[in-house]
C-alpha positions in Angstrom: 0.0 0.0 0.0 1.1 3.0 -1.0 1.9 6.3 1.4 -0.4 8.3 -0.3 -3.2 5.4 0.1 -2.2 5.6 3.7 -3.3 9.5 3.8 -6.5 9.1 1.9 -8.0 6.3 4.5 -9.6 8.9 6.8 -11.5 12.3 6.4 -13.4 14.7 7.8 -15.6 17.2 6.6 -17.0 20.1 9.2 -20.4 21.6 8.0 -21.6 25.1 9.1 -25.2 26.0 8.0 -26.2 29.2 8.1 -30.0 29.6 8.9 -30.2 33.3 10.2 -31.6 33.9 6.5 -34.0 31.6 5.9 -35.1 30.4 9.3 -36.6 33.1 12.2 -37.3 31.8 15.3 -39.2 33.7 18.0 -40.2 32.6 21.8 -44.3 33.2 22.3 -46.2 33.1 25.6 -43.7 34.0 27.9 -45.3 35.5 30.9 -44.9 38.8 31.6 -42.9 38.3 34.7 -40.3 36.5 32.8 -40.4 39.6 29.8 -39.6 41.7 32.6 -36.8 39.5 34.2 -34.9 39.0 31.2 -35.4 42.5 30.2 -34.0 43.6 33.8 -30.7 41.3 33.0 -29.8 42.8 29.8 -30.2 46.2 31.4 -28.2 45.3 34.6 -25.6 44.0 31.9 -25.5 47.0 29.9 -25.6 49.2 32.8 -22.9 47.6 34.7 -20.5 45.3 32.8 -18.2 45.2 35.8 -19.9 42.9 36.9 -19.3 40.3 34.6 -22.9 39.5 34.8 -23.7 36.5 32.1 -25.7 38.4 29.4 -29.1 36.8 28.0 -30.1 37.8 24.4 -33.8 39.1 23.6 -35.2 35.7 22.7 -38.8 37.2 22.1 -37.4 39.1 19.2 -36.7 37.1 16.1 -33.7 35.3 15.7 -31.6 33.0 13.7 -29.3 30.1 14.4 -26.0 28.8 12.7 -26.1 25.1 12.9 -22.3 23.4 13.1 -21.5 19.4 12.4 -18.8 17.5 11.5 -18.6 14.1 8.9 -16.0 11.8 9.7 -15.0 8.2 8.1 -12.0 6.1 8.4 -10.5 2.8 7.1 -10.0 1.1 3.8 -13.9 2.1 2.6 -13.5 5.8 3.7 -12.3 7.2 0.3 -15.0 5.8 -1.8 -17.7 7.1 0.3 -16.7 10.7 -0.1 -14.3 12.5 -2.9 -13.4 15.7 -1.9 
């Protein structure tokens, strides 16, 4: 077997999709108390960011999401399942 055979046995592909165009998500029914709460954080967080107070993003406004993952095969098989 050749060295170059030897490289070509394994390989791994990492995937990021990209959905903040075509997919909006958006939180409903929340009650108000939690509105409020959350709302209080990010304020608390702007206001003092000495603090180092872990900040919360607006979930009630719409949003998008980047989705990350990874394909990985190995052994003799591996280079006939994917060509880069």
């Amino acid at each position: 077997m050749s060295q170059e055979e030897k490289v070509n046995q394994f390989w791994l592909k990492n995937i990021i999709w990209d959905s903040t165009r075509s997919l909006r998500l958006c939180v409903l029914g929340a009650l108000a108390l939690l509105r409020t709460s959350l709302a209080a954080i990010r304020a608390l967080d702007r206001a003092a960011p000495w603090l180092r107070h872990p900040s919360i993003p607006d979930i009630f406004c719409p949003f998008g999401t980047y989705l990350l993952y990874d394909l990985c095969m190995s052994g003799p098989r591996a280079p006939r399942c994917f060509a880069p």
